[in-house]
C-alpha positions as CSV (number, residue, x, y, z in Angstrom):
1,X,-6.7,20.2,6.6
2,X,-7.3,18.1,3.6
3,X,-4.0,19.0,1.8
4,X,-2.3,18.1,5.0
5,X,-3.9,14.6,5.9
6,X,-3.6,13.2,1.9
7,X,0.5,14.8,2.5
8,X,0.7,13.0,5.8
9,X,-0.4,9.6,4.0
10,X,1.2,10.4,1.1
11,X,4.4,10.3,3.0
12,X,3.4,7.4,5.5
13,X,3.1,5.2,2.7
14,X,6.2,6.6,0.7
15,X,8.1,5.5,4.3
16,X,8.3,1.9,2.9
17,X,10.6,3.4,0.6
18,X,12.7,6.0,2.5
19,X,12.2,4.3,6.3
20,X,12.0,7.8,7.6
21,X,10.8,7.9,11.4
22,X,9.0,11.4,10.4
23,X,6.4,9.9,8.6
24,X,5.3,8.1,11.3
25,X,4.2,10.6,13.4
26,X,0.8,10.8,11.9
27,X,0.2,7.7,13.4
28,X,-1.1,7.4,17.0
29,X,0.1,4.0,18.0
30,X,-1.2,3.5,21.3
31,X,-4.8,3.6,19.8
32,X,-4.0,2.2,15.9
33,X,-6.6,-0.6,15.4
34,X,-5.1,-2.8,12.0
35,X,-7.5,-4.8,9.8
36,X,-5.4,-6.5,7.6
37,X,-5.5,-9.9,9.2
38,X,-2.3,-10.8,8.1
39,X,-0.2,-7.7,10.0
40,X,0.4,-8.7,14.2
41,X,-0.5,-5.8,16.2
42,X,2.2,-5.1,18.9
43,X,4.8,-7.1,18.1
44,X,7.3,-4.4,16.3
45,X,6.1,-0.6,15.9
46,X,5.6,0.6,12.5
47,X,8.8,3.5,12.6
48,X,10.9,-0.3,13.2
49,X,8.7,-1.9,10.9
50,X,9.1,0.6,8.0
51,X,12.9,1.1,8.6
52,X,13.4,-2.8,8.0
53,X,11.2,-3.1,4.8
54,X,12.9,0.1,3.7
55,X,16.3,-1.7,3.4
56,X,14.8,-4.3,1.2
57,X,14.4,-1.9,-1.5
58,X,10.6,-1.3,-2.0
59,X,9.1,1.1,-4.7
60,X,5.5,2.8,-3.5
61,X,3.7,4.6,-6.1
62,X,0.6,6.4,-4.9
63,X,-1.8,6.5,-7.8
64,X,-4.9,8.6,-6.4
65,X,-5.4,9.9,-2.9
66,X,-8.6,11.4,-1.7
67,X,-10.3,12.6,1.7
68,X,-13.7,11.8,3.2
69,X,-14.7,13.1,6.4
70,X,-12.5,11.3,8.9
71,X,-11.2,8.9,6.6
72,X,-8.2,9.2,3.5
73,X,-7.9,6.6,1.1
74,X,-5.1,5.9,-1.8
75,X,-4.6,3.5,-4.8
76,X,-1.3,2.5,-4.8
77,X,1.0,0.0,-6.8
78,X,4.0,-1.2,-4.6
79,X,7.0,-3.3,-5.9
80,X,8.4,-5.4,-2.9
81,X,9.5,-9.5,-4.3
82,X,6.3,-8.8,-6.3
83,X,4.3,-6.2,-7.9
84,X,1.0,-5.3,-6.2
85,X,-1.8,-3.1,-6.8
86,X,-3.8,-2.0,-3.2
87,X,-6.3,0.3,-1.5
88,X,-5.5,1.6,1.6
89,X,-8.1,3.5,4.2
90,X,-6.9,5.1,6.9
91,X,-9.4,6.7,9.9
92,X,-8.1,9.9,12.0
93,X,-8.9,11.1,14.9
94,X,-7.6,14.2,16.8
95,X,-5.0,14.6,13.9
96,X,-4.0,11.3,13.6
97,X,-4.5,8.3,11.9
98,X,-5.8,5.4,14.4
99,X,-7.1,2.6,11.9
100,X,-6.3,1.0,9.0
101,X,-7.7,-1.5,6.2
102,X,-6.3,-2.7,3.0
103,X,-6.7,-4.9,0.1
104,X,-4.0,-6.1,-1.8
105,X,-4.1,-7.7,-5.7
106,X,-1.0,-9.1,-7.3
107,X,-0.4,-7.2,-9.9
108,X,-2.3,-8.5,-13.6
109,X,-2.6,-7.4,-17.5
110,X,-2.8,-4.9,-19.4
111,X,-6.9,-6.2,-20.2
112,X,-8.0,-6.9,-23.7
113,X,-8.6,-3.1,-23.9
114,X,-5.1,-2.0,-22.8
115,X,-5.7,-0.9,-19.7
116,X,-3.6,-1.5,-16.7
117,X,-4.9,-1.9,-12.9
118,X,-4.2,1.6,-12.3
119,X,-3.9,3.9,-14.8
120,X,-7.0,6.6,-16.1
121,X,-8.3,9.3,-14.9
122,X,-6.9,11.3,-11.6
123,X,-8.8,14.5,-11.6
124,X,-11.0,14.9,-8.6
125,X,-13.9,16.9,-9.8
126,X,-17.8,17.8,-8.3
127,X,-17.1,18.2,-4.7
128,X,-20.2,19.3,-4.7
129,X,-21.8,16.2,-6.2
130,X,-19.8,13.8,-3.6
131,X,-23.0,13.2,-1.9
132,X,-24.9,12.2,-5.4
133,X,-22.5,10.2,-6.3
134,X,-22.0,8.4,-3.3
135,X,-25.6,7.1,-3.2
136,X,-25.4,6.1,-7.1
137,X,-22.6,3.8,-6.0
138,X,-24.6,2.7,-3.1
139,X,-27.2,1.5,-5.1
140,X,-25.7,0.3,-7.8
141,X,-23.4,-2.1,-5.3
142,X,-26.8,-3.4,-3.9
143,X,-29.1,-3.6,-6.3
144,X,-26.8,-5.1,-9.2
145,X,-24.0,-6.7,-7.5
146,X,-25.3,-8.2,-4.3
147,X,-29.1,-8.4,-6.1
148,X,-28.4,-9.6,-9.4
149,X,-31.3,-6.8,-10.7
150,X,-29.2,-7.0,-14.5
151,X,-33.1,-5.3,-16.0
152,X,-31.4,-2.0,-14.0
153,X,-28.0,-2.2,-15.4
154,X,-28.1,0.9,-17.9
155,X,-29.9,3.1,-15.4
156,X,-26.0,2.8,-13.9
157,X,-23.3,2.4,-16.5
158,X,-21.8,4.8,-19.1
159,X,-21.9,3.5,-22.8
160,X,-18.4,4.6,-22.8
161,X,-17.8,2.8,-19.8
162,X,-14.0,2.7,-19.0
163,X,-12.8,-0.8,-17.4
164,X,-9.0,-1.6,-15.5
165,X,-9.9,-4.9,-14.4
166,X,-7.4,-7.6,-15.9
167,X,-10.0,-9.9,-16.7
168,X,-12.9,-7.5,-18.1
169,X,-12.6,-4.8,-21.6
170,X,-14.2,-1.6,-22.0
171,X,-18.0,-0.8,-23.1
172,X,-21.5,-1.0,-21.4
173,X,-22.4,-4.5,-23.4
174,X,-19.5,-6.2,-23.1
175,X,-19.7,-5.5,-19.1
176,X,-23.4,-6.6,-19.2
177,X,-22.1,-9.9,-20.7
178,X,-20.1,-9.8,-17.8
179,X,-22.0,-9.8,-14.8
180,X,-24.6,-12.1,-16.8
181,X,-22.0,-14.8,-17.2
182,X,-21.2,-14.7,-13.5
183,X,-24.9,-14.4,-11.9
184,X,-25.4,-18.3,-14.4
185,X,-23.1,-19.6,-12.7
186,X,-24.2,-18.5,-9.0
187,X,-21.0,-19.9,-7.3
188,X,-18.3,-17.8,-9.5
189,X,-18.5,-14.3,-7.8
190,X,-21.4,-13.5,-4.8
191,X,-21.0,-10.0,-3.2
192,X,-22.8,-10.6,0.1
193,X,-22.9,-7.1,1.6
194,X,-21.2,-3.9,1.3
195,X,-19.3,-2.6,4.6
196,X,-18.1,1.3,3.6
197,X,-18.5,4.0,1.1
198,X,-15.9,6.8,0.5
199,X,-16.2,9.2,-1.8
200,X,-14.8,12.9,-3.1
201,X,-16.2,14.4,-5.8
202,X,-16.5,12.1,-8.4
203,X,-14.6,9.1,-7.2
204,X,-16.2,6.6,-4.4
205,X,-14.4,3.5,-3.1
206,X,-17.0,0.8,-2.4
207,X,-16.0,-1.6,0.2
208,X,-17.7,-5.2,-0.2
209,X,-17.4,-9.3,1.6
210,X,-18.5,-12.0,-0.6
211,X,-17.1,-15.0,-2.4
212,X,-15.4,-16.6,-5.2
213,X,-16.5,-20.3,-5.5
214,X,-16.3,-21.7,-2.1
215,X,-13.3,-18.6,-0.9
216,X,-13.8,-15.8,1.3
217,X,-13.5,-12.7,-0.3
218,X,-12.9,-8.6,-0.1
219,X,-13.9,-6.7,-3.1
220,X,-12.5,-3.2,-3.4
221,X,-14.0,-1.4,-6.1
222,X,-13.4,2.2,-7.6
223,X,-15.3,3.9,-9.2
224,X,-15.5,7.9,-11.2
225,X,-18.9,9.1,-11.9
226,X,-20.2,11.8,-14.6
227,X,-23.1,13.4,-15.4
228,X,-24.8,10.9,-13.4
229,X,-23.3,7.8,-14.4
230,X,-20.2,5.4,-13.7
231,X,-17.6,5.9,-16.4
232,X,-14.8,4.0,-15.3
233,X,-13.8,1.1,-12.9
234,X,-10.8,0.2,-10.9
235,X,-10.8,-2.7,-8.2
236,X,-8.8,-5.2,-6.0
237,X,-9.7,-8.3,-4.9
238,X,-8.4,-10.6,-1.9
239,X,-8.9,-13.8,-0.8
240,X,-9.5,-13.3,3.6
241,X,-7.4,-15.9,5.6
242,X,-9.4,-18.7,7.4
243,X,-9.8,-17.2,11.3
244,X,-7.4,-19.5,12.1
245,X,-4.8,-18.2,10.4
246,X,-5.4,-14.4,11.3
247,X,-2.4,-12.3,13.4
248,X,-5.1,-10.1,15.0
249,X,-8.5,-10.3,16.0
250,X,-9.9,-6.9,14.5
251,X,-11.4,-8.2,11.3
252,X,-10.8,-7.3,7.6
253,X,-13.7,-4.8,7.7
């Protein structure tokens, strides 16, 4: 079952490309519930949707694709007019996928250490510590993002910390320095609260609301764990649209 749903999205998302109506039917329309608040629900159906994209010739790329419980998610880079890193979750039920979120990040970088926004590790390892490393995650999004307890910090992070963010470089210390220099200046980045957890084996997707100055904000973050401790960091972050400005009323969480 798990080989099938990851193939199912796999191809879904490789319809942008190809605009074939098969991949479609993993998803059940007539129930599909879409958070990204700038996609209208009901206006054109995603088989039409797809076919017209496809002839603007998109590239898809799926990174990493995993499977927890109900729910696959994939790190993806697309190349439409621009190039975009995203995450995309997708929920199932009876067989097919019903619900969707996303978050999308222009593409940025290499970082000072030379890493891109998606490449690293792939393996998916420790299925049997997914529910271990799930809580880690948990409680390193709570207690050092959202509360700002930096005396905790190496209880969480690898000395050989690996880092993909454009803006950040590799190492334990020079991530500290990090997260210091933002929690001084209390307006730069706030994560609020955190909305979802996925995890399989030693990845977990962390699914957070917060701000950036005075903007509304989704922070996607991925993160692979060993021997206890986070060793490498992927993530995506996206401004929300003021409600106004929204296409549906389902909310980007």
């Amino acid at each position: 079952m798990t080989a099938d749903r990851k193939n199912q999205i796999h191809s879904l998302l490789k319809g942008l490309e190809t605009g074939d109506e098969e991949a479609f039917k993993v998803v059940n329309e007539s129930k599909y519930i879409q958070h990204n608040p700038q996609t209208q629900e009901g206006s054109e159906g995603l088989a039409a949707l797809f076919k017209r994209l496809s002839k603007t010739s998109p590239r898809v790329n799926i990174v990493r694709i995993f499977e927890d419980g109900d729910f696959v998610f994939a790190h993806t880079e697309y190349d439409f007019a621009n190039s975009n890193i995203g995450f995309e979750i997708f929920r199932f039920e009876d067989g097919r996928a019903v619900e969707h979120w996303d978050n999308i990040q222009r593409r940025k970088g290499p970082n000072t250490s030379g890493h891109t926004m998606v490449d690293g590790q792939t393996s998916i390892n420790d299925l049997d510590l997914t529910e271990e490393n799930r809580a880690l995650v948990k409680s390193y999004v709570e207690n050092i993002l959202i509360n700002r307890q930096l005396d905790r910090f190496s209880d969480y992070i690898s000395d050989d910390y690996t880092q993909h963010n454009p803006q950040l470089t590799d190492g334990l210390l020079a991530q500290f320095k990090a997260l210091k220099e933002t929690f001084n200046d209390s307006y730069a980045i706030h994560y609020k609260c955190n909305h979802r957890l996925l995890a399989e084996g030693n990845f977990v997707l962390s699914v957070s609301e917060g701000f950036i100055r005075d903007k509304h904000t989704s922070f996607f973050d991925l993160f692979r764990i060993f021997e206890g401790k986070l060793v490498e960091h992927w993530d995506t972050i996206e401004t929300i649209p003021a409600r106004k400005e929204w296409k549906n009323d389902n909310g980007k969480f």
